[in-house]
Structures are given as structure tokens and as C-alpha cells.
VOGU-3710 file (C-alpha; in Angstrom, 3 decimals, decimal comma):
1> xxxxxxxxxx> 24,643/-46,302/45,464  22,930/-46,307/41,665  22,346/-42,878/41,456  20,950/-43,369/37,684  17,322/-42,551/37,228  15,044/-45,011/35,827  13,193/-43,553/32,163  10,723/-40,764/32,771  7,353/-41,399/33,141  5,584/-40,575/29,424
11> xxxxxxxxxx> 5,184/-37,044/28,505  2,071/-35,725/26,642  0,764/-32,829/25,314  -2,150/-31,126/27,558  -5,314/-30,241/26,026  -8,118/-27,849/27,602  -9,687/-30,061/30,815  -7,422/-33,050/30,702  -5,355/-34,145/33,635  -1,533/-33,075/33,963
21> xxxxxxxxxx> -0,238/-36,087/35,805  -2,603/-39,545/35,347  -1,874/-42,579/36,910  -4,077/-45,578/35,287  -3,797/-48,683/36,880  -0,123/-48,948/38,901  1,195/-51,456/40,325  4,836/-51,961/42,047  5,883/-55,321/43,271  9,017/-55,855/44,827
31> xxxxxxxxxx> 11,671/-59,114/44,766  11,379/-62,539/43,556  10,301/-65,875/44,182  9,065/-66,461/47,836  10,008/-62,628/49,096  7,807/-60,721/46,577  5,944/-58,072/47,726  3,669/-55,901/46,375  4,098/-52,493/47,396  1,418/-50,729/44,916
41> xxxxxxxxxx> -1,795/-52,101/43,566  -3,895/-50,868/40,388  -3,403/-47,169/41,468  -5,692/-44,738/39,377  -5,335/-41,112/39,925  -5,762/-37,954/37,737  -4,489/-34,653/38,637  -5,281/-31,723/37,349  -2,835/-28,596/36,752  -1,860/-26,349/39,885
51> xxxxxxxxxx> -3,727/-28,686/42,442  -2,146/-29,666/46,116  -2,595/-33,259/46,207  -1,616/-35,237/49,662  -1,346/-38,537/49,756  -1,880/-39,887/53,368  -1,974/-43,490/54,739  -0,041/-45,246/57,872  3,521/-46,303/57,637  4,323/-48,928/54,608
61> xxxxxxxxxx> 1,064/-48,059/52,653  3,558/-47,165/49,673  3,067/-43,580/49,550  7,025/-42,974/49,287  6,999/-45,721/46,630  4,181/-43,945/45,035  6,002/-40,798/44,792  9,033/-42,641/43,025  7,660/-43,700/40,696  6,247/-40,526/39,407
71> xxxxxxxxxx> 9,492/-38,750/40,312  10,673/-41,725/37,609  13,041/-42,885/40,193  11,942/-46,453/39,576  9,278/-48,082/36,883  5,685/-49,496/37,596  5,716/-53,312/37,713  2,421/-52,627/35,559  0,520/-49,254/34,885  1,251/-46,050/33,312
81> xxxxxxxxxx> 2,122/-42,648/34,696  2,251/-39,440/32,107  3,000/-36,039/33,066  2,522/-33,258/30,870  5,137/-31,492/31,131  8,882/-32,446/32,155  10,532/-34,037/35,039  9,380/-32,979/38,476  11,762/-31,557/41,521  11,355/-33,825/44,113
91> xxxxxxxxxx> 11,608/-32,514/47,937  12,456/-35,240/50,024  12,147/-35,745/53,992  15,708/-35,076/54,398  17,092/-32,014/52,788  20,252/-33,698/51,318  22,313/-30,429/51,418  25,603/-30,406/50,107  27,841/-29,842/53,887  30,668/-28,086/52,190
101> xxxxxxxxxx> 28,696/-25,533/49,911  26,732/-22,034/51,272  22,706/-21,774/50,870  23,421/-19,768/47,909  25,423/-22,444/46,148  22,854/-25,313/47,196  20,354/-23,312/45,417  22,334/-22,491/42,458  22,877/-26,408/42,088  20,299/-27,143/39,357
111> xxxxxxxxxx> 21,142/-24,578/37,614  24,960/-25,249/37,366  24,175/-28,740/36,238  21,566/-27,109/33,530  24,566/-24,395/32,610  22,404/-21,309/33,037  24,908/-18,647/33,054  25,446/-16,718/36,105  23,162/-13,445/35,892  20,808/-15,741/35,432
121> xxxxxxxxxx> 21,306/-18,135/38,592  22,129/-15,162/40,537  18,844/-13,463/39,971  16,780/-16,401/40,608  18,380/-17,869/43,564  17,695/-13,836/45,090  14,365/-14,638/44,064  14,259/-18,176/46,016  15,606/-16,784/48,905  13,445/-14,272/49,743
131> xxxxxxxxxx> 10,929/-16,344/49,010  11,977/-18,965/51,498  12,826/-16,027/54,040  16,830/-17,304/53,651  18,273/-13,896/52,208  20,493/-13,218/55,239  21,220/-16,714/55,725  22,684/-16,840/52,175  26,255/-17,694/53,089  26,098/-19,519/55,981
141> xxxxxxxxxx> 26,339/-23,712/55,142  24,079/-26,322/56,310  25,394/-26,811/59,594  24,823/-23,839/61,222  21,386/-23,408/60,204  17,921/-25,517/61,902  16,346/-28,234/60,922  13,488/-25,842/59,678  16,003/-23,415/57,786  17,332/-26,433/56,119
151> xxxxxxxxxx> 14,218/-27,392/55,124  13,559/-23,827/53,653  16,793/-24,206/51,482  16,144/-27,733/50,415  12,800/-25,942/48,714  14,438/-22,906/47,340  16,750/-25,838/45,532  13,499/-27,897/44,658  11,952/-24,657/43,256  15,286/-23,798/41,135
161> xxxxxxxxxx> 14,399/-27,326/38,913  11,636/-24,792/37,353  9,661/-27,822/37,231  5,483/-27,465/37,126  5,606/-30,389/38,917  6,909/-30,415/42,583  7,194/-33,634/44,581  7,051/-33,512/48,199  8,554/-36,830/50,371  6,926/-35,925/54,351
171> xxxxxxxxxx> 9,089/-32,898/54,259  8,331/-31,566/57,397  7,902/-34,953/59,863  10,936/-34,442/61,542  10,123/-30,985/62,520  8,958/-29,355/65,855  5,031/-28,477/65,954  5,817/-24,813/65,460  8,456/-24,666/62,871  5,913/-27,043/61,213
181> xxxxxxxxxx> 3,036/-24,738/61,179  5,241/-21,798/59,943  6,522/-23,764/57,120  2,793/-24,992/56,085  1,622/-21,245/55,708  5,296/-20,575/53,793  4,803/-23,660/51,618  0,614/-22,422/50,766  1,839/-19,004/50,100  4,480/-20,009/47,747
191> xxxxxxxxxx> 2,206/-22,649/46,229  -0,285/-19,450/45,300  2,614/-17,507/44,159  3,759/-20,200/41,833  0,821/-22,060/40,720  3,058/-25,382/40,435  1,742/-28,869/40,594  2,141/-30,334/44,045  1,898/-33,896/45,429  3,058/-33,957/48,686
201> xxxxxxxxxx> 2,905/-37,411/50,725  2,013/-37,765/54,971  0,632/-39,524/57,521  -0,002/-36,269/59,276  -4,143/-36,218/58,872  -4,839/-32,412/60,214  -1,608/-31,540/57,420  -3,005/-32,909/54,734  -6,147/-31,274/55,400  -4,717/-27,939/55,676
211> xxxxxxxxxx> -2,519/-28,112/52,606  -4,571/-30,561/50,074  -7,098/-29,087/47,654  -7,973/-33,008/47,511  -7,080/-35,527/50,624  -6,184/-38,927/48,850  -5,934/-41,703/51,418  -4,045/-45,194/50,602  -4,890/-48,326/52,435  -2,921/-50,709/54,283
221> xxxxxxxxxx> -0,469/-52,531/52,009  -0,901/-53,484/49,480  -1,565/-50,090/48,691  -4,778/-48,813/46,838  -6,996/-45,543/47,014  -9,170/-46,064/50,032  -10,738/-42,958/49,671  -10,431/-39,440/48,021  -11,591/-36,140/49,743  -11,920/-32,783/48,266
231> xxxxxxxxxx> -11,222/-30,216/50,758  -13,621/-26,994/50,844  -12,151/-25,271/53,368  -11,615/-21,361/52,513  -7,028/-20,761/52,611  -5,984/-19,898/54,824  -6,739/-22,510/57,086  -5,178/-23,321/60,628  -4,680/-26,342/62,224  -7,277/-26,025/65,044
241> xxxxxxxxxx> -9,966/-24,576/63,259  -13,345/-26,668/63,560  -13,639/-26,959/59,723  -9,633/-28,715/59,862  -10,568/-30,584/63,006  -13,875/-31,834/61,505  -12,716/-33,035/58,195  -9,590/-34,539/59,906  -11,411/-36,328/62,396  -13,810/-38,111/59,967
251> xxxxxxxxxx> -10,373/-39,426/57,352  -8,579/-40,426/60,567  -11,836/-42,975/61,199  -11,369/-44,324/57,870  -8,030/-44,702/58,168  -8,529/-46,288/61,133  -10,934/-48,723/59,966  -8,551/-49,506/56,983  -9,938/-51,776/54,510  -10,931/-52,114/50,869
261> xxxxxx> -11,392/-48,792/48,983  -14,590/-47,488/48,672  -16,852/-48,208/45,950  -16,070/-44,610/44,083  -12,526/-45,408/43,720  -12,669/-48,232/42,428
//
């Protein structure tokens, strides 16, 4: 497996009002000759500092994709994507922890690649822990904690990157309902604390409308901006309240009806 990572999307300097990441025009095909695919399609997206972003669409819409690219995992067949300021953590759907090292040293990871010396990483993984609610869980390894707890570590780790930018793969699909719901208020609380940048992709409506400040929603392959939503609802919200319910009932029918995006994304 290449483990190499492809040249960052372009870095620029942020002035007052402009957008800190700003996709114009992507597009991602895939293979050659008779098997090409096109995954991505004249994607145009600005995002502005500190906003919760989800990306939502059905399986294959190239939402994952989407998030590669802007992780700088792979490059845009066409398009550019600039960031303002470094290379994002990226959270994926799996937490990827190292078996043989504690939570402590999973944290502590990016940091030991980045050489910060060890007051330092020992201070701020503290800091991630608690945050997380893993403290007491600090030397136990992956295996003997759940799914959920896992999950909790492999942010504490995304969150020791320091990035402004935090990338979010459907962290949370393969969790139970409730372990779900607790994470969501963890994840909107440390969101507030932090004020980072988040894009987090789903195809979990009522989720997106509880954690998005905007509700973007790709269509069938090859995937565009159907439609974007700008969620009004006062934080906290919870699942079954009728403002959730509402909102999430009227983005499932238009991801139902699937389509061509609306005129005002285009």
C-alpha cells in the first residue's frame, strides 16, 4: 500500500471575509480507456472559517472521494482546492489505532512524528483526553476499549494534528444509535471549544442536520451539489426535535428525487 500523499492542495493567505477552504470547479475521474469513471463533477464550494460543513448524498455519490482530495490524498482530474492554512487531520470511519500502543501513545502519535518534546505532548494529550472523556482509559490499548471509545481516541489523535482544518470520513456509521448520539453532542461541544474548520461527510440526513451549520447534498454519481441548506436551528439540537425532523424530512425528498442540482448551485 502507497502510503505517500499526493501534493497539498494550494495554500493562501486569508483576508477579512474570504473563504478558508474553496473548491472552484472539481472534477475526479477515475481509470482509462473504456473503464473511466467520473467520480466528481465541476464541484464549487466555499467555506468559511470555523463552519460545520456535512456533506450528505447516497452511497457512491463521491463524498469520500470528495474528502480526499481536500485531505490532498489524491489530485483533482481538473479544479482547484486552496486551504488557508496547512494540512488538515483527517478522521476516518475506521479509527486505524495502532493495536500494540496505549490511548496515550495513539494520541501522542502526531506529535512524535512532529518531534514536540515530551512536556509538551504530555500536556496536550491530558488535554485531549479529558476532552474526549478517555482520561482513565489512558493506558488501556485498542482492544479492550468499544467501538465508541475508539472512536473518541481516534479524535483526540485527529485533534493532536493542531490542524484548523478537521476532516471527518462517516465517523460514527458503524456505531449503535446511542453511542452515536453521545458522540454528536461530544463532537458539537468540542467543535465550540475549538473553533476548528470541520467537513464531515454522511448519508445520515437527521446527522447532518444536527451537526451542519450548512447541509450540502451531492447527487447521484457523477457527483455535483444538488443542493445546499443552511441550518437555523438554535445548538443544541436533538435528533427528534420537530425543527431536526422538519428540515430532515424536506433534504431526504430531494435526495430522494435525485437529479440535476438546483439552479442556485449551479
Amino acid at each position: 500500500m502507497n502510503l505517500a500523499l499526493a501534493p497539498r492542495p494550494s495554500l493562501v493567505t486569508l483576508e477579512a471575509d474570504e473563504a478558508f477552504v474553496t473548491l472552484d470547479g472539481v472534477t475526479k475521474v477515475f481509470g482509462h480507456g473504456k473503464s473511466v469513471m467520473t467520480a466528481l463533477e465541476s464541484v464549487t464550494l466555499d467555506m468559511s472559517k470555523g463552519e460545520f460543513v456535512c456533506i450528505l448524498g447516497a452511497s457512491g455519490c463521491g463524498k469520500s472521494t470528495l474528502l480526499s482530495l481536500v485531505a490532498g490524498l489524491d489530485n483533482p482530474t481538473s479544479g482547484t482546492i486552496e486551504i488557508a492554512d496547512g494540512r488538515p487531520a483527517v478522521m476516518f470511519q475506521e479509527p486505524a489505532l495502532l493495536p500494540w500502543l496505549t490511548v496515550r501513545r495513539n494520541v501522542e502519535l502526531p506529535m512524535r512524528i512532529h518531534k514536540l518534546d515530551a512536556a509538551q505532548r504530555n500536556l496536550t494529550t491530558n488535554r485531549l483526553l479529558s476532552m474526549v472523556g478517555l482520561m482513565d482509559f489512558a493506558d488501556h490499548r485498542p482492544h479492550q476499549l468499544s467501538g465508541g471509545m475508539r472512536q473518541r481516541c481516534a479524535l483526540a489523535r485527529a485533534l493532536a494534528q493542531d490542524s484548523e482544518l478537521l476532516l471527518m470520513d462517516e465517523p460514527f456509521a458503524a456505531l449503535d444509535a446511542i453511542t452515536r448520539d453521545q458522540l454528536h453532542d461530544d463532537l458539537n461541544r468540542i467543535w465550540q471549544e475549538t473553533g476548528k474548520t470541520i467537513i464531515f461527510v454522511t448519508h445520515n440526513v437527521r446527522e447532518a442536520v444536527r451537526l451542519g451549520d450548512r447541509v450540502v447534498l451531492m447527487t447521484p454519481r457523477p457527483g455535483r451539489i444538488a443542493q445546499i441548506w443552511d441550518v437555523e436551528i438554535t445548538r443544541p439540537r436533538e435528533l427528534d426535535s420537530f425543527e431536526v425532523s422538519g428540515l430532515a424530512s424536506e433534504i431526504t425528498a430531494r435526495l430522494r428525487a435525485g437529479g440535476a442540482p438546483s439552479d442556485a448551485t449551479q
